[in-house]
N, CA and C atoms of all chains as a GROMACS GRO file, in nm:
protein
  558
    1UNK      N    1   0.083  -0.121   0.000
    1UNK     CA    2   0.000   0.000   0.000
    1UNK      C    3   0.087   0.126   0.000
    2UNK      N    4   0.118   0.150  -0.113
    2UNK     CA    5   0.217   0.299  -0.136
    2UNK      C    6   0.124   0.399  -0.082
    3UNK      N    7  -0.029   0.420  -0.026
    3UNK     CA    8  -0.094   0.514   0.001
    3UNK      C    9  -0.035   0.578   0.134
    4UNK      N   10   0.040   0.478   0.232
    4UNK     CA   11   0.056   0.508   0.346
    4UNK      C   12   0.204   0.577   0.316
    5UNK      N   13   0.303   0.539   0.224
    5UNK     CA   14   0.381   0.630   0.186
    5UNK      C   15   0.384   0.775   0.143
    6UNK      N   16   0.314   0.789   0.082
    6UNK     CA   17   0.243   0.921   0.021
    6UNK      C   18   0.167   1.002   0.140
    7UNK      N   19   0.101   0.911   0.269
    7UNK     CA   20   0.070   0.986   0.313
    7UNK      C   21   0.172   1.035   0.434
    8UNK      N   22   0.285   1.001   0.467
    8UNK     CA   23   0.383   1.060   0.545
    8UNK      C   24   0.422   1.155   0.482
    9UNK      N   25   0.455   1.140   0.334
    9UNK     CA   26   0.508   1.244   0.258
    9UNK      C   27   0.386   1.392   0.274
   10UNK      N   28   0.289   1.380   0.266
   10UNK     CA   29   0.156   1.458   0.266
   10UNK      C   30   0.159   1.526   0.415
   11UNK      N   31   0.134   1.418   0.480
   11UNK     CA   32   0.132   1.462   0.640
   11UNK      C   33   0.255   1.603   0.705
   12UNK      N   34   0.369   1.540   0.662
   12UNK     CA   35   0.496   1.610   0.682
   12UNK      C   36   0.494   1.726   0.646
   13UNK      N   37   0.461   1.742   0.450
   13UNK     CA   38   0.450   1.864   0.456
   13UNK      C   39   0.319   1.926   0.510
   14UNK      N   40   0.202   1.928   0.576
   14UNK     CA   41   0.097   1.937   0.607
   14UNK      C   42   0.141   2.013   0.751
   15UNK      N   43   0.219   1.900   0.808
   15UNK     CA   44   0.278   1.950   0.948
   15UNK      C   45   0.343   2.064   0.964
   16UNK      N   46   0.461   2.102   0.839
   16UNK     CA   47   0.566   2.181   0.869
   16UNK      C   48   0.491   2.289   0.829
   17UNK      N   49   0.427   2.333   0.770
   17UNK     CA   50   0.334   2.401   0.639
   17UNK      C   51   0.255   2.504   0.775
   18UNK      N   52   0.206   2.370   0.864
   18UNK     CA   53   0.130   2.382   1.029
   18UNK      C   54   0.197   2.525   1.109
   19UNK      N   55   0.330   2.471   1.124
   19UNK     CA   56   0.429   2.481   1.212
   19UNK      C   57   0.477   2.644   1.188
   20UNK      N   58   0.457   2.611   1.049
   20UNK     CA   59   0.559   2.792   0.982
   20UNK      C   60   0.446   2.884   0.983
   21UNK      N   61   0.286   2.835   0.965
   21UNK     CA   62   0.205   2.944   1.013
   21UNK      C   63   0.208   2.985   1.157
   22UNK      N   64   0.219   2.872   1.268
   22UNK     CA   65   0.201   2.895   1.403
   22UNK      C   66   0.352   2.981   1.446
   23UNK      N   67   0.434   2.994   1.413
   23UNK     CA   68   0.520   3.091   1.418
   23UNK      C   69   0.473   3.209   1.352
   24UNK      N   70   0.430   3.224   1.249
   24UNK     CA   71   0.374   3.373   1.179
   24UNK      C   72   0.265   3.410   1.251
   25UNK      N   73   0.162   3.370   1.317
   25UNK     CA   74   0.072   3.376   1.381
   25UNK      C   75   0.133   3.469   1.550
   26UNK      N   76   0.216   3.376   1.597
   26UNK     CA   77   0.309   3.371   1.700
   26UNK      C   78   0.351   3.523   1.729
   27UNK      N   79   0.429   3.542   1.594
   27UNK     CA   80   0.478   3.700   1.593
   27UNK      C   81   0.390   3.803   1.569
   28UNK      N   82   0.292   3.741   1.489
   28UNK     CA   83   0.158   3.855   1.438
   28UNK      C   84   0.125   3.888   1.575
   29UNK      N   85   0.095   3.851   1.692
   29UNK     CA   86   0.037   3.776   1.814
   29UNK      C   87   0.118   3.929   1.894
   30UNK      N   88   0.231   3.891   1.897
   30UNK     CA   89   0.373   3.989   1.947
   30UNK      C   90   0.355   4.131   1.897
   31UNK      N   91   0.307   4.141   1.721
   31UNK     CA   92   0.330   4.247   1.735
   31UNK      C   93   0.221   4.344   1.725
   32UNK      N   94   0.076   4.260   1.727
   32UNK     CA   95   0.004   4.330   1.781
   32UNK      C   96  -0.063   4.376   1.910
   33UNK      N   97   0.040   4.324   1.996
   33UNK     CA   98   0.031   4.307   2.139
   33UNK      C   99   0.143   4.460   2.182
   34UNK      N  100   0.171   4.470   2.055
   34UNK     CA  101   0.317   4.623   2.068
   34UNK      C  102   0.436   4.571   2.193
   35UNK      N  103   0.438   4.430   2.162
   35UNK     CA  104   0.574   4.452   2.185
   35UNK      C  105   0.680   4.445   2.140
   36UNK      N  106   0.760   4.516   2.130
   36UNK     CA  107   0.902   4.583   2.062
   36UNK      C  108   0.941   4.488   1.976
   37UNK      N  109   0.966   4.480   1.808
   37UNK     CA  110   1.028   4.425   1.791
   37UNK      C  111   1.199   4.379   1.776
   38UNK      N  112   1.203   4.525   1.867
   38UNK     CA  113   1.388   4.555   1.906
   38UNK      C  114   1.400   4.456   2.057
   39UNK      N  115   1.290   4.426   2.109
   39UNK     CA  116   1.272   4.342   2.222
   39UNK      C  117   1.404   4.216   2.198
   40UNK      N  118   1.450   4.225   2.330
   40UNK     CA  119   1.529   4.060   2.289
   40UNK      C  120   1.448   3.949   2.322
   41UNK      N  121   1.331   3.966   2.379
   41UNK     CA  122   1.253   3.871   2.393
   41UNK      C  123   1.188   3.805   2.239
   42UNK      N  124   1.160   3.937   2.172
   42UNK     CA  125   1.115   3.873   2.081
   42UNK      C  126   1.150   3.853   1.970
   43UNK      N  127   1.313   3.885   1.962
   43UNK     CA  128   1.434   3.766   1.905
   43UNK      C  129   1.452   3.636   1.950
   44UNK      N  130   1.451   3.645   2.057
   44UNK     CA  131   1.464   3.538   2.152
   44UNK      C  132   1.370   3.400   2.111
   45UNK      N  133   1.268   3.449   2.102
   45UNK     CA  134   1.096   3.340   2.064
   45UNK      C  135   1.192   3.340   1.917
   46UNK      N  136   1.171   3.453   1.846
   46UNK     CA  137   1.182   3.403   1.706
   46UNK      C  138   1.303   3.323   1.686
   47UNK      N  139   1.441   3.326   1.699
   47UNK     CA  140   1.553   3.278   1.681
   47UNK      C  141   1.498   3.090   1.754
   48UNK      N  142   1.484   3.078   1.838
   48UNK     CA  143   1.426   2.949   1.895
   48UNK      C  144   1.315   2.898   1.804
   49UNK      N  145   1.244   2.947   1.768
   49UNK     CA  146   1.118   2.906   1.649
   49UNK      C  147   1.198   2.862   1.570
   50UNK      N  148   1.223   2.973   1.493
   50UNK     CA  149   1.314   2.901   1.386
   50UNK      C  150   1.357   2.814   1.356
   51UNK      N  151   1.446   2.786   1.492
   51UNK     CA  152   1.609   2.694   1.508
   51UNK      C  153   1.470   2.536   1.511
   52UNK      N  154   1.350   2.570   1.580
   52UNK     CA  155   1.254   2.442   1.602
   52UNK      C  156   1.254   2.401   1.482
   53UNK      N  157   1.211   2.482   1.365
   53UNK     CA  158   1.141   2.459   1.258
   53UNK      C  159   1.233   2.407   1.182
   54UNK      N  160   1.352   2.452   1.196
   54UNK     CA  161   1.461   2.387   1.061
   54UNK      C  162   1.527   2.256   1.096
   55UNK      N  163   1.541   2.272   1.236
   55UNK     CA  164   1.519   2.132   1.304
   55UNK      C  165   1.436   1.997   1.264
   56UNK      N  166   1.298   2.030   1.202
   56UNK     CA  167   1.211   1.949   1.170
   56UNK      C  168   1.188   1.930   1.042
   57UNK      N  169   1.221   2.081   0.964
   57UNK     CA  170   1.280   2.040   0.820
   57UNK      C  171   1.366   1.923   0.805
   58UNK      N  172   1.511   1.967   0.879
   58UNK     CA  173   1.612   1.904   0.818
   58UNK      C  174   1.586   1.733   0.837
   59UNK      N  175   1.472   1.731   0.981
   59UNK     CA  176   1.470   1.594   0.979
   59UNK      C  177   1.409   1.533   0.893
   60UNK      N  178   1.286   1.636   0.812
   60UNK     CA  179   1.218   1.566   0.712
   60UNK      C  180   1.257   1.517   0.542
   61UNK      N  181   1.360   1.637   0.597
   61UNK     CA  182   1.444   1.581   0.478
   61UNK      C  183   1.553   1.479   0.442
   62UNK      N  184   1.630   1.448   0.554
   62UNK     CA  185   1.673   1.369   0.566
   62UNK      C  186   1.610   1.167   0.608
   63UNK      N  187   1.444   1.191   0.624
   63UNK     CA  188   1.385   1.082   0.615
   63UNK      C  189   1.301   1.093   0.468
   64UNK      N  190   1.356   1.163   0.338
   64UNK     CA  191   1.304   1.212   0.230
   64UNK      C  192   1.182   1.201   0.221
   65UNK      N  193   1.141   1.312   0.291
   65UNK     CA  194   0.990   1.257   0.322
   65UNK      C  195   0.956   1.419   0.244
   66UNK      N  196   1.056   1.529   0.239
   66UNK     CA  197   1.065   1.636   0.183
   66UNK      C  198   1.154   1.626   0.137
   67UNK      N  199   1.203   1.758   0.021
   67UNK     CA  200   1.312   1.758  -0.063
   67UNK      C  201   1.406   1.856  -0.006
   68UNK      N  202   1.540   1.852  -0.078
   68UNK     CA  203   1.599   2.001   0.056
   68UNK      C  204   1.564   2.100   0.007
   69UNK      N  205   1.507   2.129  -0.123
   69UNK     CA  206   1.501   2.294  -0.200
   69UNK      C  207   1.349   2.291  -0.124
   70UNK      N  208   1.235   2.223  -0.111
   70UNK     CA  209   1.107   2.226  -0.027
   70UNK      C  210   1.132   2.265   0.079
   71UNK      N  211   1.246   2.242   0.163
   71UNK     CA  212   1.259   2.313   0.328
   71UNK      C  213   1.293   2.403   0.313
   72UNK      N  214   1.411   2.452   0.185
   72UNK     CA  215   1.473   2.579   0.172
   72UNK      C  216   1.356   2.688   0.148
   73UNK      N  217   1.286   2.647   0.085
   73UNK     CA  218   1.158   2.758   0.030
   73UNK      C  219   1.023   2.761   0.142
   74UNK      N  220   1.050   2.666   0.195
   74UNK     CA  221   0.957   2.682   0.342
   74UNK      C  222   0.991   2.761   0.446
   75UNK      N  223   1.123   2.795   0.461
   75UNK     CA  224   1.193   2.849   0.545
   75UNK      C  225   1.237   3.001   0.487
   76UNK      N  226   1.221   3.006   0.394
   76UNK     CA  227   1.255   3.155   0.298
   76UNK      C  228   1.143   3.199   0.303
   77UNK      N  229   1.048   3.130   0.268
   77UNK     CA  230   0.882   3.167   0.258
   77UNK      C  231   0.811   3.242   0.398
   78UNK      N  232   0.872   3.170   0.495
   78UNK     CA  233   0.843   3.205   0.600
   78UNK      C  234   0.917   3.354   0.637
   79UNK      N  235   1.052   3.345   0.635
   79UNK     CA  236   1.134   3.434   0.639
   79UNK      C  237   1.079   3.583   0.582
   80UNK      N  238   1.039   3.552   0.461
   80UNK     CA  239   0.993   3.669   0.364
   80UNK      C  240   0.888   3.744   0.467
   81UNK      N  241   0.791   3.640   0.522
   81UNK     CA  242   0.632   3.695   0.552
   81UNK      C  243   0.676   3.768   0.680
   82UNK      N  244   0.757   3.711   0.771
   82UNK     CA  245   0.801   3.759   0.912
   82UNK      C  246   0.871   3.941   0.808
   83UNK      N  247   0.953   3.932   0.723
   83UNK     CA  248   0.975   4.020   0.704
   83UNK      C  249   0.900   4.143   0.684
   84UNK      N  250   0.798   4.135   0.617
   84UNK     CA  251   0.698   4.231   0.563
   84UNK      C  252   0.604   4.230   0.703
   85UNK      N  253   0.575   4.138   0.804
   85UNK     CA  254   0.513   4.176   0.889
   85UNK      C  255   0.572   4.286   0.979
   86UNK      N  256   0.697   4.260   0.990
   86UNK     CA  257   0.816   4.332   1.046
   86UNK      C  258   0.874   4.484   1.036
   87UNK      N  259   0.834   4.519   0.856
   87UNK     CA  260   0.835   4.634   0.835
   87UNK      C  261   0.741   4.718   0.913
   88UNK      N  262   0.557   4.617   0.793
   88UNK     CA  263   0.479   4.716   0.888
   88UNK      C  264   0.477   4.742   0.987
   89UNK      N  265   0.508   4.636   1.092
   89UNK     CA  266   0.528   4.727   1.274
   89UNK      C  267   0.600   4.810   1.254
   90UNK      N  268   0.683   4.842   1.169
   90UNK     CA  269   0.796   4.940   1.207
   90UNK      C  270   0.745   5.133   1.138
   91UNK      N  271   0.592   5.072   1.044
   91UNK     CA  272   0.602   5.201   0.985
   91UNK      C  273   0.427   5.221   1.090
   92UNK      N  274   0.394   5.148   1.094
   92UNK     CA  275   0.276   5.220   1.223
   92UNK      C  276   0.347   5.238   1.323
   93UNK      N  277   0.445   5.245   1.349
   93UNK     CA  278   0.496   5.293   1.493
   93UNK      C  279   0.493   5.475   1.500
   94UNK      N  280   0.354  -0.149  -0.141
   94UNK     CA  281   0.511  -0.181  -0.108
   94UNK      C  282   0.514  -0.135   0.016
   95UNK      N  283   0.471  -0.198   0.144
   95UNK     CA  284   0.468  -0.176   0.288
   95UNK      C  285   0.592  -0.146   0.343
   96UNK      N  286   0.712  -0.163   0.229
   96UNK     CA  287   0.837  -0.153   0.265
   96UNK      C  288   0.874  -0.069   0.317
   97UNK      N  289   0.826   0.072   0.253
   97UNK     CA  290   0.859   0.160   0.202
   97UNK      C  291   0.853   0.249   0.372
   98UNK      N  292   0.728   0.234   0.401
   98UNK     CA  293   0.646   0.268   0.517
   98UNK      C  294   0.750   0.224   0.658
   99UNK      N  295   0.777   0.080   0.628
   99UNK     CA  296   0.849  -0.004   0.769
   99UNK      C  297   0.972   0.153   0.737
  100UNK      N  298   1.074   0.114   0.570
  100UNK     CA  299   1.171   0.214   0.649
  100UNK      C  300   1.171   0.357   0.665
  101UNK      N  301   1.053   0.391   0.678
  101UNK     CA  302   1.054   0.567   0.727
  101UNK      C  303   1.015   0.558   0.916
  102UNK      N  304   0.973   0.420   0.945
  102UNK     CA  305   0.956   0.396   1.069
  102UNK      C  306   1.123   0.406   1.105
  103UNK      N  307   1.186   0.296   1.081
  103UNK     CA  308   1.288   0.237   1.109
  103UNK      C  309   1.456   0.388   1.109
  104UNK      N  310   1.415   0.465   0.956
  104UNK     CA  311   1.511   0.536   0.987
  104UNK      C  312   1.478   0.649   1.048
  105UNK      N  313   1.376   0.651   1.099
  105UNK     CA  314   1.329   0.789   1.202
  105UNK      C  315   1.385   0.734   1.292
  106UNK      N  316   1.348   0.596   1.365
  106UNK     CA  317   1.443   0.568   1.479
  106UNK      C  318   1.573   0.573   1.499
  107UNK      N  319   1.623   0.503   1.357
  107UNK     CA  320   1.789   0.554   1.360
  107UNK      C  321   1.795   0.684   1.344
  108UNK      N  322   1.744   0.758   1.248
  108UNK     CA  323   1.802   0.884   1.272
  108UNK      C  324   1.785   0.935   1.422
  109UNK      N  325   1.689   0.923   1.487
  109UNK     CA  326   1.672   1.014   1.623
  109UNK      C  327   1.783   0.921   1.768
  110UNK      N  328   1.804   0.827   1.726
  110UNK     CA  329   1.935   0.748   1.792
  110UNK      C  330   2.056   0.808   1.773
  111UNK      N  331   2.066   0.831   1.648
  111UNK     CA  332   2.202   0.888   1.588
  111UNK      C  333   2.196   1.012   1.621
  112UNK      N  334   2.124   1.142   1.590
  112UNK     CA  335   2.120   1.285   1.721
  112UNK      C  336   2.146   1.259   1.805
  113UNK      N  337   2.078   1.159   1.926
  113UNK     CA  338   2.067   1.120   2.057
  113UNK      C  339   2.200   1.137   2.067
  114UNK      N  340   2.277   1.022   2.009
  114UNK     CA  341   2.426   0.939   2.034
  114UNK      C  342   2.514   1.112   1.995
  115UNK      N  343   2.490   1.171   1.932
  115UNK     CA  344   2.620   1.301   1.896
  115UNK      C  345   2.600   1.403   2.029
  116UNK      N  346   2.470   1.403   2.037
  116UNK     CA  347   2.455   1.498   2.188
  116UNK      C  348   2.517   1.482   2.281
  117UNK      N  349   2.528   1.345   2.281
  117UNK     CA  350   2.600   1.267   2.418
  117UNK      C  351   2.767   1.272   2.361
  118UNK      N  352   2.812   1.269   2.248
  118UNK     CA  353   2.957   1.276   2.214
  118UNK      C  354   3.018   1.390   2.237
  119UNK      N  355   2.924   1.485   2.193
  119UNK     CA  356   2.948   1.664   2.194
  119UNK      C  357   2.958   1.649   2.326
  120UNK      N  358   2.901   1.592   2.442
  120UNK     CA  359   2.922   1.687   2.578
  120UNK      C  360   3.046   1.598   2.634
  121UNK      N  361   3.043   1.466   2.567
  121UNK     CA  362   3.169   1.424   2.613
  121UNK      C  363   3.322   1.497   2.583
  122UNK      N  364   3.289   1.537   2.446
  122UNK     CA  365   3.445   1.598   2.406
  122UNK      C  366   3.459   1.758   2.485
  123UNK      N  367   3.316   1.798   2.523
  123UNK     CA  368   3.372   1.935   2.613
  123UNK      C  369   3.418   1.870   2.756
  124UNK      N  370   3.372   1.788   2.766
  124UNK     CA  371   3.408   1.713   2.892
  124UNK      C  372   3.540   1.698   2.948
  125UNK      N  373   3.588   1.623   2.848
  125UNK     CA  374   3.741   1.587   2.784
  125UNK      C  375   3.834   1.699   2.785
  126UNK      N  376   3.770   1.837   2.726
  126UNK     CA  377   3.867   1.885   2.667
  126UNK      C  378   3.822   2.024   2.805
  127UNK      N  379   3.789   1.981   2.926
  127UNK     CA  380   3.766   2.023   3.003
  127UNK      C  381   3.712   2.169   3.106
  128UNK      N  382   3.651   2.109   2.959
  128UNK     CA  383   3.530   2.246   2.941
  128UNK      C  384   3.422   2.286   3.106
  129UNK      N  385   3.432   2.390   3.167
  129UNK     CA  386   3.302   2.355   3.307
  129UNK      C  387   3.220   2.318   3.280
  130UNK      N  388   3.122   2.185   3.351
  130UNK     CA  389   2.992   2.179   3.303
  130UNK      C  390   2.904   2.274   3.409
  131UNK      N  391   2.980   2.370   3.472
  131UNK     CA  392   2.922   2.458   3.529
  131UNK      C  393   2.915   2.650   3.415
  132UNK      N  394   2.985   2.601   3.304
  132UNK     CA  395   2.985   2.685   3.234
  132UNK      C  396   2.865   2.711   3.148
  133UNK      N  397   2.849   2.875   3.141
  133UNK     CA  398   2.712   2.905   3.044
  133UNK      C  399   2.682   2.813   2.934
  134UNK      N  400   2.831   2.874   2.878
  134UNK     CA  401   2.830   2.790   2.698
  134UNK      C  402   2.781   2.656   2.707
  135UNK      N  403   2.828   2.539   2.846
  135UNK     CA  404   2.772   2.410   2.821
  135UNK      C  405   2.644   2.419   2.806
  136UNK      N  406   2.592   2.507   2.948
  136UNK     CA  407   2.449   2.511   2.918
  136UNK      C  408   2.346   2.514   2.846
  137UNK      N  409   2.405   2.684   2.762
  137UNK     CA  410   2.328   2.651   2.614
  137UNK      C  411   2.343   2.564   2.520
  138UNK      N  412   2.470   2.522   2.508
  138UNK     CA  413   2.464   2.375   2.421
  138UNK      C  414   2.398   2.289   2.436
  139UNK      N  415   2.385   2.234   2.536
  139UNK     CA  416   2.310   2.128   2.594
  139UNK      C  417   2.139   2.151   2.567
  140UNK      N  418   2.116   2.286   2.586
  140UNK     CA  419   1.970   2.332   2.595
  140UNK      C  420   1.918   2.320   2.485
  141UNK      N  421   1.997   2.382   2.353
  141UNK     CA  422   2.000   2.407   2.259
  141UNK      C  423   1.963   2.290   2.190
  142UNK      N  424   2.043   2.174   2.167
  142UNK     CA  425   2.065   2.025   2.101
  142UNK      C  426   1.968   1.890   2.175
  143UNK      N  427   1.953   2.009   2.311
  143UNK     CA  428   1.786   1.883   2.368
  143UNK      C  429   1.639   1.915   2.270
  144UNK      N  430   1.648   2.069   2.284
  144UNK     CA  431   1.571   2.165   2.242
  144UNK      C  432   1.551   2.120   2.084
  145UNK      N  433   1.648   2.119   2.012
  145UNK     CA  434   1.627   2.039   1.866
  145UNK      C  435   1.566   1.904   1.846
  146UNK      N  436   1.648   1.853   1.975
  146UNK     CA  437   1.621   1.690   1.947
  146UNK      C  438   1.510   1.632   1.991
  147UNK      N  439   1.416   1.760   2.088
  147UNK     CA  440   1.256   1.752   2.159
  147UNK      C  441   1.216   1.767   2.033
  148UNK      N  442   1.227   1.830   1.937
  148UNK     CA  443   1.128   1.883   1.835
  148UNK      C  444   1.108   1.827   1.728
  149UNK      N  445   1.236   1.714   1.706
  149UNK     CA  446   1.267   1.623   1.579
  149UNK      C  447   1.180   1.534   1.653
  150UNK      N  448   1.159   1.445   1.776
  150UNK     CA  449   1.070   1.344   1.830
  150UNK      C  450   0.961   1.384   1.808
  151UNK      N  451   0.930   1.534   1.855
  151UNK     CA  452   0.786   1.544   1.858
  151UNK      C  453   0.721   1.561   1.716
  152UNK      N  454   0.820   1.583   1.627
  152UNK     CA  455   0.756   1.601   1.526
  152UNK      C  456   0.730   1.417   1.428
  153UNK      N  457   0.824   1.355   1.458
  153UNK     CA  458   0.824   1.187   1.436
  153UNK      C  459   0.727   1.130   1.534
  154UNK      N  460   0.698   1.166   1.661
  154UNK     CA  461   0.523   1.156   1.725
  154UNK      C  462   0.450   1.224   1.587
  155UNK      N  463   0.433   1.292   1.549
  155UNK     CA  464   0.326   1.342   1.495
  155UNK      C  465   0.323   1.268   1.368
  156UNK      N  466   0.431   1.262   1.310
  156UNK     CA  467   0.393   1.197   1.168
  156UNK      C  468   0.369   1.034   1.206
  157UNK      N  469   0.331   0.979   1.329
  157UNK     CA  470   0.304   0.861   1.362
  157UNK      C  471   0.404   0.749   1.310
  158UNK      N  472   0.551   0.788   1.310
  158UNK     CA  473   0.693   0.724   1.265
  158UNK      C  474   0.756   0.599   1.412
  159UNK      N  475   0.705   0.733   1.535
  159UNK     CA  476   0.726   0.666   1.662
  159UNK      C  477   0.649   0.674   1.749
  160UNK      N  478   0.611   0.637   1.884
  160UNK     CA  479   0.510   0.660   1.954
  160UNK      C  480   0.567   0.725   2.060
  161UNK      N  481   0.464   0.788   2.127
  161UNK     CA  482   0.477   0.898   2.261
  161UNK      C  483   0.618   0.834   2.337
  162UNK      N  484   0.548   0.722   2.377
  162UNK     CA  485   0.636   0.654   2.478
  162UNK      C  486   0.805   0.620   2.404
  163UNK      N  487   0.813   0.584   2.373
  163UNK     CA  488   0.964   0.548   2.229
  163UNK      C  489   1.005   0.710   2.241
  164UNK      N  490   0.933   0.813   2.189
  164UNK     CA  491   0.992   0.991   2.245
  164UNK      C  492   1.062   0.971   2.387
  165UNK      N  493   0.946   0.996   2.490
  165UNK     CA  494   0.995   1.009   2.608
  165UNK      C  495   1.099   0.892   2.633
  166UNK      N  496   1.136   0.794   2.620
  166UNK     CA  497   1.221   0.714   2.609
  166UNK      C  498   1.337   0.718   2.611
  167UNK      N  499   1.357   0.761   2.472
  167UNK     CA  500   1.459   0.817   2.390
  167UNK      C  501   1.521   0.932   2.514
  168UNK      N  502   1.419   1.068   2.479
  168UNK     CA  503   1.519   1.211   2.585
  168UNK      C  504   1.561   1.159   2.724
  169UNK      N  505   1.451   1.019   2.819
  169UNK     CA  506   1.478   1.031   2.923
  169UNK      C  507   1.629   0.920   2.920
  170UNK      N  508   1.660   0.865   2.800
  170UNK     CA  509   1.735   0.787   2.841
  170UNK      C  510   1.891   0.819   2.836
  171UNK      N  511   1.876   0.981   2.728
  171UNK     CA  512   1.980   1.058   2.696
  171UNK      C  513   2.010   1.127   2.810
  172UNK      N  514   1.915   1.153   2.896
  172UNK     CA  515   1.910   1.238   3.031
  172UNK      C  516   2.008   1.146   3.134
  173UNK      N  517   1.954   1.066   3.156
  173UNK     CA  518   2.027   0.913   3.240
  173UNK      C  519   2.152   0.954   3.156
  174UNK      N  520   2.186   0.958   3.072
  174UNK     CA  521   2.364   0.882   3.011
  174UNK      C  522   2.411   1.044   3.012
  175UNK      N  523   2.359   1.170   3.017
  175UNK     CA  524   2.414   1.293   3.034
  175UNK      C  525   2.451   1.294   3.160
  176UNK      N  526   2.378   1.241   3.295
  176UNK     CA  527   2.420   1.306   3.447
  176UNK      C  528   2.475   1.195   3.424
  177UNK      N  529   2.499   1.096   3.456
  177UNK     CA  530   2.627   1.001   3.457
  177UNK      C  531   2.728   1.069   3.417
  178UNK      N  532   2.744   1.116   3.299
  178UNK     CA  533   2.907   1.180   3.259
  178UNK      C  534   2.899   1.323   3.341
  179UNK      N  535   2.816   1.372   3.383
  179UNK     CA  536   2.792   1.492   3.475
  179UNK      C  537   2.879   1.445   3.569
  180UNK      N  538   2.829   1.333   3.650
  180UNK     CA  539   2.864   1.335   3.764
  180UNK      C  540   2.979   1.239   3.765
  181UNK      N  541   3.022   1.234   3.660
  181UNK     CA  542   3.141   1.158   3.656
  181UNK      C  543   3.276   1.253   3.661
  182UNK      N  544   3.235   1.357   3.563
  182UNK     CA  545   3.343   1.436   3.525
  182UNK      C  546   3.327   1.583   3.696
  183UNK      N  547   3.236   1.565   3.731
  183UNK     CA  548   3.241   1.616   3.862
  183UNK      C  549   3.353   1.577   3.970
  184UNK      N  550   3.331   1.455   4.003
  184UNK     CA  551   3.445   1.361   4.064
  184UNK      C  552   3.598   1.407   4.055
  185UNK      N  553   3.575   1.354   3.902
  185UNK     CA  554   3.726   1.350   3.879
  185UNK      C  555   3.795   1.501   3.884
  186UNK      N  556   3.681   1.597   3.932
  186UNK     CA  557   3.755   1.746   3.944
  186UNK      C  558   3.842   1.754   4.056
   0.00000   0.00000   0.00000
């Protein structure tokens, strides 16, 4: 039953896909709560998120359950959105 | 091809054995090379590479690769073989 293969592959990215919103969410969360994003706290959350998330990439990639350019662009993707969320806090301030 | 399935079980376990086993090498060679384990830097290392290696399990819990118990297993058994060399390399101070 290759279905149950396909569906780790499915699941995984389903999970990480999970994971990189609940961090964008996370910070949305932060910075409409106004706190600083010069905060080291909330480097602190983010740098640890991160380090979680690529963590779980790299494992998924290495059980090729993802590809490595799929984590790379999951992790850029993410990167990008934190960015532009990041500005705007910075121009309603 | 159920095969396929057994080895994404099988190398999630090895892979999360094989993290396990470097965590435990890494604190041995600061050990060795007589590093404090009363020092910050161990600390965050240590925090850091549990902190990864909580998140690679929990995320192999989730894709149903390993079960709850086989997780907790795993960290508590890395925990056991970390204070042993803790309190080994304590001693010999």
């Amino acid at each position: 039953m290759p279905d149950v293969t396909i569906n780790h592959c499915e699941k995984a990215h389903a999970l990480l896909k999970a994971d990189a919103d609940k961090i964008l969410r996370l910070i949305e969360v932060q910075i409409e709560n106004l706190t600083m994003p010069q905060c080291p706290v909330y480097e602190d959350v983010l740098d640890t998120q991160m380090f979680g998330l690529s963590r779980e990439i790299d494992f998924a990639v290495r059980l090729n359950l993802i590809t490595e350019e799929e984590g790379r662009n999951l992790l850029e993707n993410l990167e990008k959105k934190l960015n532009i969320l990041h500005e705007a806090s910075q121009k309603s301030l």
